[in-house]
N, C-alpha and C positions, 0 to 999 in steps of 0.2 A: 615691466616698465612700458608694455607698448600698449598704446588704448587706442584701439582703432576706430572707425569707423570707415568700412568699406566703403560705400556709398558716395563718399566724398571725400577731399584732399588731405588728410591728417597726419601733421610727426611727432612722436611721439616726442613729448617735452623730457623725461627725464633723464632717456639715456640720450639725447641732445644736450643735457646741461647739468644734471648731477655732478659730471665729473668736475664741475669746475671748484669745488673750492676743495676737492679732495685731491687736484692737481697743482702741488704746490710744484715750486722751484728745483727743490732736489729730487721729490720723485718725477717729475717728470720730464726734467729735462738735466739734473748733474747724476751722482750716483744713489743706486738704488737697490734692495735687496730684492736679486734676481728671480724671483716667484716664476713667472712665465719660463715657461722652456719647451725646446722645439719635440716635435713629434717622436723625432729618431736625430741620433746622431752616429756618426760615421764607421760605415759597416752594417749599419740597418736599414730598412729599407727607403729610407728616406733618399741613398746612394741609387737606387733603382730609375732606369730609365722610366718605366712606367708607373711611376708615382712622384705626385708634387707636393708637400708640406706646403699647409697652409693656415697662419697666427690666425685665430679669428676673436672678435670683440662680439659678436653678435651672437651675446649669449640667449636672449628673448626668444621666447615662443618663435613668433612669428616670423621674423628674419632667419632666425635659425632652420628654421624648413622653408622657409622661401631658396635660400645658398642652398638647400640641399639639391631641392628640384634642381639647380640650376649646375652644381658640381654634376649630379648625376649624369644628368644633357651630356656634358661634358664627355663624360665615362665613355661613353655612347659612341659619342662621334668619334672619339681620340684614339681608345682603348689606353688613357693616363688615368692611373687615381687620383683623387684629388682627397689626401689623409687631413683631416680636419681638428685641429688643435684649438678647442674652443673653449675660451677666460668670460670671466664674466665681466660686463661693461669697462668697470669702474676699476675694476683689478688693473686691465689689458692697459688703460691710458695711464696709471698710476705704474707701473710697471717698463712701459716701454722702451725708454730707453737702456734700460739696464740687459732687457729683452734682446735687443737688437747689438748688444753689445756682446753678444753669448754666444749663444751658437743657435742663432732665430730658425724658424721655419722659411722655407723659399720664398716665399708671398705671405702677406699681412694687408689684414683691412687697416684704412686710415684713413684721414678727411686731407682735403685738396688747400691748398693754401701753404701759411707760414710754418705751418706745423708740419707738411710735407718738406719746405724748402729747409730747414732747418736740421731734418734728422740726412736727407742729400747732402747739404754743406758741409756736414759732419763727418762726410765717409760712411753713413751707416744705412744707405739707400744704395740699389745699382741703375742707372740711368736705364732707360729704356726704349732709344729711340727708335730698335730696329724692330720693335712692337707698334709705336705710331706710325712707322712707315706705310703698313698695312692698315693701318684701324682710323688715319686719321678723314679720310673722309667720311667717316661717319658723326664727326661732332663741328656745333660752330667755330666760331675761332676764337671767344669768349672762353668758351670750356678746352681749347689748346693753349691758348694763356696760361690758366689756372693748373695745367697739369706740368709744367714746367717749372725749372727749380731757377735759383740764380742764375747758375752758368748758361738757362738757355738750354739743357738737354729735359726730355722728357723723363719724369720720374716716378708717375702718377696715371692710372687708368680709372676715370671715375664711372660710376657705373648709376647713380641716383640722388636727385636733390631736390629743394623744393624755394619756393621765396616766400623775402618779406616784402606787406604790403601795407596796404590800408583798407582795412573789411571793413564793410556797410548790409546792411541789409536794404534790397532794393525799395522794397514797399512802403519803408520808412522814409526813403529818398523820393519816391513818387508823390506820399500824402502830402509831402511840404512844400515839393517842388524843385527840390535840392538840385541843382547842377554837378557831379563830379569836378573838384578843382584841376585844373589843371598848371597855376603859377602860386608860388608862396602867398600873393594878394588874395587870391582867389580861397586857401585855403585856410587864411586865418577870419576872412568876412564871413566863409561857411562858419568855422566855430562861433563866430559873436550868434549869426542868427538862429543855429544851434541852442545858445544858450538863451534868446529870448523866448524859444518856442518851449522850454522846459525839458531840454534833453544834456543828458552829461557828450559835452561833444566830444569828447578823446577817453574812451574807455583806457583806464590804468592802471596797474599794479603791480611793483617791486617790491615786495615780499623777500623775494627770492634773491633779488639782485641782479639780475643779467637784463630783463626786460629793458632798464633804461638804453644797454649798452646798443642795442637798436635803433631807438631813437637818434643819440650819439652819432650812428653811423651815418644814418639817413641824411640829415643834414649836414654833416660833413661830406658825402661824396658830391652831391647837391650843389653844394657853395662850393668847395675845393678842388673837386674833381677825384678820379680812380687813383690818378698817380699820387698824390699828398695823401688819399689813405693809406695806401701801401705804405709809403713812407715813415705816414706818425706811427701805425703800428709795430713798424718793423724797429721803432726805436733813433729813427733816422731822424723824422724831424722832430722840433720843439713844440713842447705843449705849450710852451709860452709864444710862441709865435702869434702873430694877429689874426691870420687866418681860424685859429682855434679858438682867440676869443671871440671871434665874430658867428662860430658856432654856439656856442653860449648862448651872446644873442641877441639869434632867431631863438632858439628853444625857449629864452625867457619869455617869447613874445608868446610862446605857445602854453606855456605854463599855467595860464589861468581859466584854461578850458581841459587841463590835464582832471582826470577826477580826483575828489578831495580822498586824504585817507590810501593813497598808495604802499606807505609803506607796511600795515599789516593787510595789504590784500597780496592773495595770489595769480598770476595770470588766468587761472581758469576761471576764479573770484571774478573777476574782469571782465571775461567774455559773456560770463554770465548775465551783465548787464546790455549787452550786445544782444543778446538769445533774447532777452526778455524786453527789449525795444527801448530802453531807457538810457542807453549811449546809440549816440549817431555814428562813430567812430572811434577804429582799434587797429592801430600800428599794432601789427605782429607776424610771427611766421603764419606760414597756411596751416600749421598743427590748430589753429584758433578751429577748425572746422570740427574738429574730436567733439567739442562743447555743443555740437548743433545735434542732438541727438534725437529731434524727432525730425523727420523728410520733407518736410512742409518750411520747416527752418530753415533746413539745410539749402534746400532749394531758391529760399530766398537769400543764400548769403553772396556778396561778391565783392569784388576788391579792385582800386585803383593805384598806378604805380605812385608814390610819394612823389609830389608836385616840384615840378622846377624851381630852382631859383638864380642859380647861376646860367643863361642865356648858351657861355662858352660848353656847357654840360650836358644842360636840357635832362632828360631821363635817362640818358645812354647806359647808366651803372644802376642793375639789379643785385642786391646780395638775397644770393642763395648758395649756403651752405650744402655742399656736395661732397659725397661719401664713393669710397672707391680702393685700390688695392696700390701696393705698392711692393719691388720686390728688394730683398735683403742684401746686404752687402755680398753675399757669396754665396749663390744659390745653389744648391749638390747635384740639381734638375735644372741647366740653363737652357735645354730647347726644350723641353715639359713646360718650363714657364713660361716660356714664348706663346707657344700653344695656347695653355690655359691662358692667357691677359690677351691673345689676338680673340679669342672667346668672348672675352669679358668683356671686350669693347666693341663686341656686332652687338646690334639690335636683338638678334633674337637672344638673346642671355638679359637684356635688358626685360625686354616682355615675358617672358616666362617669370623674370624673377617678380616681377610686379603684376603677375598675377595669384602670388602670394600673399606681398605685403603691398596694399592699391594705400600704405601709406603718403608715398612718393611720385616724383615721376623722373620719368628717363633722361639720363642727362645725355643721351643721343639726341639729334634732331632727325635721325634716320627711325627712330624705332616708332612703330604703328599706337594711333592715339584714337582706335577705334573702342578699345575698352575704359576709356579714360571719360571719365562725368565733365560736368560743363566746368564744371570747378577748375576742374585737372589739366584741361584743355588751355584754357586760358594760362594757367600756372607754366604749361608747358611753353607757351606762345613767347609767353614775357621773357620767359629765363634765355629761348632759342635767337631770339630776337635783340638781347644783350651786347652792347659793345663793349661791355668788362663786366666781369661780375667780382662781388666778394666773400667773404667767407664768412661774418658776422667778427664782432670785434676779439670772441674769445677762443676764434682759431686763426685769424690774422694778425696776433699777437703772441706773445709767448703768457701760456696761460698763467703762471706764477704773477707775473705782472698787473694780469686785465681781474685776478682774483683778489688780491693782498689789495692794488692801488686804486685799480680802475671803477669795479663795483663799489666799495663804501665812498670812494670822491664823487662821483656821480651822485650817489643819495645826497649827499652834503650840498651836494649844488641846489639837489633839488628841494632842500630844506630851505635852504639858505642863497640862492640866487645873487644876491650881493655882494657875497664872496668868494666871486670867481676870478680875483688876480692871484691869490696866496692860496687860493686852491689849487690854480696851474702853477703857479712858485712848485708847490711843494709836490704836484703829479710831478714835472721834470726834472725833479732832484732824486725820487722816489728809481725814477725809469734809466738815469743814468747808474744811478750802482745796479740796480736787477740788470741792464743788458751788457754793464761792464762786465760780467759773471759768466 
């Protein structure tokens, strides 16, 4: 599932997003048949001071021996094993709860946000604050947000992430003359002159489904701010609210510089028109760099952060989806795990791992960004630089939700524009029984 391209900033799209329609309601968050199971259970060595069980989702080539180099380290310095229990992608999230509800391994990979705060609130996470005590200066105060649950304790060690932006290729931008927007005016005037010069100005493609929920976010955190994302995702606030239709829209106003034909393209479909210079612009994660696959391309790719439009906001909220560990309700290794996750959140565990997979980058702001491309760099700049960041809509949600409701009302919108009061009628009727559950 991992399609790299070392050279430059790439995540891979499908174990990013596969699991979402295969992550319904009961598997992934009520009950579920117990597949996952820990390393060892009680009396095996899993009870060993020097060994830490650890769930892992990172079943791919490449991440898979990226953690290894990086457990090894570990070995090294600790003298702890680090016994590795590795599911494959799509099992591991389709499983999890049920997982954790068993008799899990000490530690578990898992993504930062609602989906971390959710399995905490639940009793099925162990806080971990006497781990950040030591690690936390090494990250901004953006990514100690995000690693905290409800209550305010830490429950999360992220360890690598990446953002969404707006890719352009420079040269494209040079021959026209193009400016970088930097206020919603600014960015809907580039589309118009975009499209008199003969270019698709918003490379697009929902195929798949989730590409719009980007969109989606961008201008909601934009207009509404970090705090009303959190909230509509979490189920808090209304989709009916004004604020959401005023999300709407903007997007309407963007809608006819979107490219024609979205729905049977796929994102790569899309980028492709970016590669070959006939879109000016493409909202997407930095995985959009995979598709630059000769150096000349790649070199000319670059991104600006999604334009203001709320004044009270400005750019302050980056979503970048960050990956990282989490440990279990009752770990049989609680100073092994200590160990291991004060590991996980130095720099050097960051750089070593990401000298395996150069898909990512560090969600340290301490960890060295001397092997990191110009891409990388910038990628790293924006995310470190963040006064909130998000998670994208279908881990700051509960996935059942943003699969079943969110993905097909989105295309509906995007069909059908003019029916977005009963479209929102029926997303906040849909979101009050899935979160009453």
């Amino acid at each position: 599932m991992h399609d790299l391209t070392p050279s430059g900033l790439s995540v891979p799209g499908p174990s990013r997003r596969t699991l979402l329609r295969g992550v319904g309601g009961a598997a992934a968050l009520g009950a579920g048949i117990p597949l996952l199971s820990a390393c060892g259970g009680s009396g095996s060595s899993a009870s060993d001071t020097k060994t830490v069980t650890l769930g892992s989702n990172a079943s791919d080539a490449v991440p898979k021996k990226a953690f290894a180099s990086v457990y090894t380290a570990f070995q090294k310095q600790s003298g702890i094993t680090v016994k590795v229990n590795t599911k494959d992608h799509n099992t591991f999230q389709e499983q999890i709860n049920s997982y954790l509800q068993g008799t899990p391994d000490d530690v578990f990979n898992w993504f930062a946000g609602y989906r971390m705060q959710f399995f905490a609130s639940k009793g099925l996470a162990s806080p971990i604050d006497d781990v950040w005590e030591k690690i936390g200066g090494n990250f901004p105060e953006a990514m100690k947000k995000l690693s905290k649950g409800a209550d305010g304790k830490y429950y999360f060690v992220p360890l690598t992430t990446y953002p969404w932006a707006i890719f352009y290729r420079k040269s494209v931008f040079q021959q026209h003359g193009y400016e970088v927007p930097t206020t919603w005016d600014e960015l809907v005037a580039l589309c118009k002159q975009m499209k008199k010069d003969g270019l698709v100005p918003i490379a697009f493609g929902d195929k798949d489904a989730w590409p719009a929920m980007g969109t989606f976010d961008q201008i909601n955190f934009r207009l509404n701010g970090y705090d009303f994302h959190v909230q509509l995702m979490a189920g808090k606030a209304s989709w009916t609210d004004a604020k959401v239709k005023a999300v709407f829209d903007h997007w309407s106003e963007l809608l006819p510089y979107h490219q024609d034909g979205f729905m049977g393209r796929t994102w790569q479909d899309a980028a492709q028109t970016l590669v070959s210079k006939k879109a000016g612009m493409y909202l997407l994660g930095s995985f959009v760099a995979q598709q630059f696959t000769n150096k000349a391309d790649l070199d000319d790719l670059d991104f600006f952060a999604f334009p203001e439009i709320n004044s009270a906001y400005g750019q302050d909220t980056v979503e970048a989806p960050t990956d990282g560990f989490m440990v279990s309700k009752s770990p049989k290794n609680h100073d092994g795990v200590v160990k291991l996750l004060e590991y996980l959140g130095s720099p050097a565990a960051e750089e070593l791992y990401l000298k395996g997979d150069p898909s990512v980058v560090a969600a340290s702001n301490k960890a060295s960004t001397s092997a990191y491309s110009a891409l990388q760099k910038k990628a790293f700049e924006m995310i470190g630089g963040a006064k909130s960041l998000t998670q994208f809509m279908d881990r700051d949600s509960r996935p059942d939700f943003t699969s079943t409701v969110m993905q097909p009302g989105l295309q509906k919108f995007l069909q059908n524009p003019k029916g977005v009061d009963s479209l929102l009628s029926s997303i906040e009727r849909q979101k009050k029984t899935i979160f009453a559950s």
